[in-house]
C-alpha positions as semicolon CSV with decimal commas, in nm:
position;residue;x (nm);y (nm);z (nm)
1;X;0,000;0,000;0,000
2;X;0,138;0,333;-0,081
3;X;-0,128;0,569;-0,014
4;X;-0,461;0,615;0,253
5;X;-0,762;0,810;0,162
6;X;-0,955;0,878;0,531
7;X;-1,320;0,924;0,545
8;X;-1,449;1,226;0,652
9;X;-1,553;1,147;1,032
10;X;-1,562;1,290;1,367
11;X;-1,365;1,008;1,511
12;X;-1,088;1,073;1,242
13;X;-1,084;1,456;1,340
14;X;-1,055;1,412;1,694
15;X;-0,795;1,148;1,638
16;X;-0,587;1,339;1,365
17;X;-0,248;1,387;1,501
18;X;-0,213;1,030;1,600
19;X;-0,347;0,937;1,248
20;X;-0,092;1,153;1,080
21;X;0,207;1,019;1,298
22;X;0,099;0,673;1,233
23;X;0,063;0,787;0,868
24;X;0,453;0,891;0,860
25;X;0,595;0,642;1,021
26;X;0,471;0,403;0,790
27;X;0,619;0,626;0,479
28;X;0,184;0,681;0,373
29;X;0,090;0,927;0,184
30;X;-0,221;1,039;0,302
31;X;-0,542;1,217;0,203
32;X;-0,787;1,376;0,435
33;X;-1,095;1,572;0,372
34;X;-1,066;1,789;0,646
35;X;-0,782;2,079;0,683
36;X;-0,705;2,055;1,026
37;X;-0,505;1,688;0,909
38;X;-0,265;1,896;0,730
39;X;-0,274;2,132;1,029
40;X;-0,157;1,856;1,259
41;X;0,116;1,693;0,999
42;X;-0,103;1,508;0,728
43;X;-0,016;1,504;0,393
44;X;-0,342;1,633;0,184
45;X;-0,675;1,747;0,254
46;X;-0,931;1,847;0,006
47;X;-1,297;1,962;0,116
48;X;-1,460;2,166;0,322
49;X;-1,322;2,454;0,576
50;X;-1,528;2,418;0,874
51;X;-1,458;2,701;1,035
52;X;-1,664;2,863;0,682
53;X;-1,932;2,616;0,692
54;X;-2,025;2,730;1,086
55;X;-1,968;3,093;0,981
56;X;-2,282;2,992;0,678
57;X;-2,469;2,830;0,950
58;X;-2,513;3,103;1,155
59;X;-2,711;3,298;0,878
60;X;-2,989;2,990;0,907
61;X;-3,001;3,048;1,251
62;X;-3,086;3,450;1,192
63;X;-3,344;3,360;0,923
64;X;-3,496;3,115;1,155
65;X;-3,476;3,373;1,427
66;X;-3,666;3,629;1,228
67;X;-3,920;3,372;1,186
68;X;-3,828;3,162;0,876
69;X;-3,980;2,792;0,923
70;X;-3,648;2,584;0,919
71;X;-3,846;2,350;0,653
72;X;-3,885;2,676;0,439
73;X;-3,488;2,712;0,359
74;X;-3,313;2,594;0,099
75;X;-2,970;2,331;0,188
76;X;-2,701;2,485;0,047
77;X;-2,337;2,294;-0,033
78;X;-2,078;2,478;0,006
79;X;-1,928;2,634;-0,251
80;X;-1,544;2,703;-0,138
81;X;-1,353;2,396;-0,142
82;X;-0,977;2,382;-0,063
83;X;-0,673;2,180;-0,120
84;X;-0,420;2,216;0,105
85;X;-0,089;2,061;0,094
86;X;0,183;2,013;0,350
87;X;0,481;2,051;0,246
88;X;0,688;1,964;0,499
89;X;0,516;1,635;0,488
90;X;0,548;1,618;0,167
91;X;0,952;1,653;0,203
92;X;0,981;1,374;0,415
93;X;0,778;1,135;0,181
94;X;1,019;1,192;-0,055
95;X;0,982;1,454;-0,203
96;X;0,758;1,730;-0,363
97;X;0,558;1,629;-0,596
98;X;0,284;1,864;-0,611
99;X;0,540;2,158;-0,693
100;X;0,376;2,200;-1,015
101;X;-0,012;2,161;-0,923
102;X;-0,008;2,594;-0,853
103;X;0,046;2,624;-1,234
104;X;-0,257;2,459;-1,346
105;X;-0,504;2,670;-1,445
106;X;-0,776;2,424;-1,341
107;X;-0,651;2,453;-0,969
108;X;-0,524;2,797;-0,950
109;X;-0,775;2,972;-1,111
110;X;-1,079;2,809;-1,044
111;X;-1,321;3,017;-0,756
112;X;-1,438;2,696;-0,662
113;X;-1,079;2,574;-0,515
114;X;-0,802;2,700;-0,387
115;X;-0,453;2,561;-0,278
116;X;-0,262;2,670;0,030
117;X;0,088;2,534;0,066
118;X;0,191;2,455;0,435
């Protein structure tokens, strides 16, 4: 095996500095959808920022405050996903290969996605 792709899971995230030291030690390259795996030493994470997703949720809580029936509004996905990659981690895989992903248009230009190198 040369590579682990972690569900997205409480457990995981409360767990996610163990994960990524068990993840190094056994030379894994590892992707998580959650950034605060990179934050604690994993390799990749694309998804998701939390911290965004409870900044949108407080706007349902207004409108249902001002009297909106919570069966009334519309679920929204998010629409900011990010890749972030460690590079540090990355370094002690092996290497960098990602050094080139910032020059694709499709990653560095899209609004949709944007990558952060740690």
């Amino acid at each position: 095996m040369q590579a682990v792709f972690l569900l997205v899971d409480g457990m995981f995230l409360q767990e996610r500095k163990r994960i990524a030291q068990l993840a190094a030690s056994a030379q894994l390259a590892a992707v998580y959808g959650f950034r605060e795996h990179v934050d604690a030493g994993g390799l990749i994470s694309y998804g998701v920022n939390l911290a965004d997703n409870l900044c949108r949720a407080t706007t349902y809580v207004v409108k249902i405050l001002k009297g909106a029936k919570p069966g009334d509004l519309a679920v929204e996905f998010p629409n900011k996903l990010e890749l972030i990659i460690n590079l540090k981690t990355s370094k002690a895989l092996g290497g960098r290969p990602f050094a080139d992903t910032c020059q694709r248009p499709l990653c560095a230009n899209s609004g949709h996605s944007q990558i952060r190198w740690r």
